[in-house]
Residue, then its C-alpha position, 0 to 999 in steps of 0.5 A: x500500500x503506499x502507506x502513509x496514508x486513505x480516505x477521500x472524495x468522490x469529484x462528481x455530483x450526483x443529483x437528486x431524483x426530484x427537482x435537483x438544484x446546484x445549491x450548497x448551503x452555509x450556514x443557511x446561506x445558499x450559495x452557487x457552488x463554483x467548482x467541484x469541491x464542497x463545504x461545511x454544512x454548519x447547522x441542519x436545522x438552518x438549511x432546512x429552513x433555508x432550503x424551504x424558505x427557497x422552495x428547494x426539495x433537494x440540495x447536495x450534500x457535504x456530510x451525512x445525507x441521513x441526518x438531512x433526511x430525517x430533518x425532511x431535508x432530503x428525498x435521496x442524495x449522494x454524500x459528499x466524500x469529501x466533508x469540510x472542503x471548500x467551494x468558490x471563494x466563500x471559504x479559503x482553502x488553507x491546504x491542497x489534501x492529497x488522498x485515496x478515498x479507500x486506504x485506511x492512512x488517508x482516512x486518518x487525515x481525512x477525519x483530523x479535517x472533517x473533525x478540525x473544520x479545516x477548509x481545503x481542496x482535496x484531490x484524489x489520486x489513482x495510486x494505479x496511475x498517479x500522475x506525473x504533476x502528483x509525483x512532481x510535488x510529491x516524489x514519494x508518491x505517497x498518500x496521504x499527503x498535504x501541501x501547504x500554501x508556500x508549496x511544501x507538501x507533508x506526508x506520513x498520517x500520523x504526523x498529519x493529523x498532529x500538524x492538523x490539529x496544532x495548525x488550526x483553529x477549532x475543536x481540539x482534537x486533545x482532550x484537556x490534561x491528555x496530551x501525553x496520552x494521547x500522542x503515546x497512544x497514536x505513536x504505538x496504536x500502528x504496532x498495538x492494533x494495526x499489525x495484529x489485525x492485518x496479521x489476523x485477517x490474513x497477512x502481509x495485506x492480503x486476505x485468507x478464510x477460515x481460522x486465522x490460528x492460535x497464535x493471531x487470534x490470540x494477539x487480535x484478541x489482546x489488541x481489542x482488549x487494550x482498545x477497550x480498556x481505553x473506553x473510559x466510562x467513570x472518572x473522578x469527575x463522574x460519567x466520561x467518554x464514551x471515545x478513548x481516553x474518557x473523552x466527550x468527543x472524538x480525540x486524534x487518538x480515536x481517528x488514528x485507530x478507527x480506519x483500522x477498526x473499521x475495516x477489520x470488523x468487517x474482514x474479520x466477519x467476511x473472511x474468519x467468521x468472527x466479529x470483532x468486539x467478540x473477541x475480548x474475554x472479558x464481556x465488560x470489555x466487549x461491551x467497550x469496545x462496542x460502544x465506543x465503535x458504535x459511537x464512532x461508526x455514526x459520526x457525521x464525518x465517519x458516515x460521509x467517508x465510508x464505502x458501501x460495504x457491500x461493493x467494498x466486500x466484492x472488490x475484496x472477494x475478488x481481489x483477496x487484498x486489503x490494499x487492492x486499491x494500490x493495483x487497480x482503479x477504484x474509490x469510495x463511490x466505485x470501489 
């Protein structure tokens, strides 16, 4: 894979099946989008007003089109996969976000900027066939990568979402006191979490079925176990939670884990048989690690980045490969 970093945008607009309308709100503000890129929806229930006060039915989306739904927003609409990204001259990009909407490193990064508000152009690349203006500014090839506006492009994810969140304003992604906590964790969650669950769903980024053995599904077991133990439900202060650490929102220790989550959970339930939050012996801390997934799994930017599963599951059936997405074109819309 070219590791470093997955998770990015789809550059087509799908329209909606009744009266369709090139309107993206801002803040209850309708605005003409002048290029394919998005931006932040900062209150549904102000664009519902807004949408209704102009007569629209329908408008594209740039989180979660199944919360516009439930505020009659909404017949049908396709997600934007690029949260947070930046349209005409409302909002100015403050980075140029280099990505692969399916490798697990890019959606790390990609989460850092949905969660942080940062306004962005995000670009798709075709690890298959990048092209040569990617690899004139980005030698390594690598995804993700960011270039910032005096042209020095940053790579590795974890130190993206580090730099991401020490850059810009808006919601931290460090809760208060856990500083050193937090960048302990991300630094060893590759070796702690990542490395068992690629060994136990079959190895070297590949897929195989059946028991995974002994030995991986032992370490798998122990990895989620420690994952759990982190899902603090008391504190000294009372009830906390229910993300890593104790904290109330999502922490960049949290988005450094999920893309891997995410995709093990749904391996581990294809290829071995098993589901992941199952593997903890003690039930307390199944019921960790299943709250804090669920909680993960229905954030507004988790939603918005994530593949269908089902399509996901037949490029993997028919590729036995993780990182398959490296070899053939492919992206969250088509994967």
């Amino acid at each position: 894979m070219s590791v470093g970093g997955g998770g990015a945008p789809s550059n087509e607009n799908s329209q909606c099946e009744k009266n369709p309308v090139s309107i993206i709100f801002l803040g209850g503000k309708p605005v003409q989008p002048k290029s394919e890129h998005y931006i932040n929806l900062h209150s549904w229930t102000r664009m519902s007003r807004a949408a209704g006060a102009s007569g629209a039915r329908c408008v594209f989306l740039s989180t979660s089109w199944r919360r516009g739904r439930r505020h009659g927003l909404v017949t049908r609409a396709s997600h934007s996969t690029a949260p947070f990204a930046v349209s005409g001259s409302d909002d100015e990009a403050l980075l140029t976000f280099f990505t692969h909407s399916l490798c697990p490193y890019a959606h790390r990064v990609s989460l850092a900027l949905a969660e942080k508000r940062v306004p962005h152009e995000r670009v798709h690349i075709d690890l298959s066939n990048k092209p040569r203006s990617f690899l004139e500014r980005n030698p390594r090839g690598l995804v993700p990568a960011v270039e910032k506006p005096d042209g020095k492009v940053l790579v590795e994810s974890l130190d993206l979402i580090e730099w991401i969140d020490a850059s810009f304003d808006g919601p931290s992604l460090v809760p208060e006191g856990k500083a050193g906590e937090v960048a302990s964790f991300i630094r060893s969650c590759d070796s702690s979490f990542v490395s068992p669950g690629i060994a136990f769903v079959g190895g070297g980024w590949g897929f195989s079925r059946g028991d995974a053995g002994e030995a991986a599904t032992l370490r798998m077991a122990e990895a989620v176990e420690k994952l759990a133990r982190l899902v603090v439900v008391e504190s000294d202060e009372g009830a906390a939670g229910p993300f890593l650490l104790g904290s109330t929102s999502p922490s960049l220790a949290d988005l450094a884990v999920y893309p891997f989550a995410e995709r093990f959970e749904i391996a581990s339930r294809e290829f071995r048989g098993v589901e992941l939050r199952d593997l903890p012996r003690d039930y307390a801390l199944r019921d960790a690690y299943d709250r804090w997934s669920g909680e993960m799994r229905d954030l507004d930017s988790t939603i918005a980045l994530r593949p269908n599963e089902d399509a996901l599951l037949a490029a993997w059936r028919r590729t036995m490969r993780l990182d398959y997405f490296d070899y053939e074109t492919a992206d969250v819309d088509k994967p």
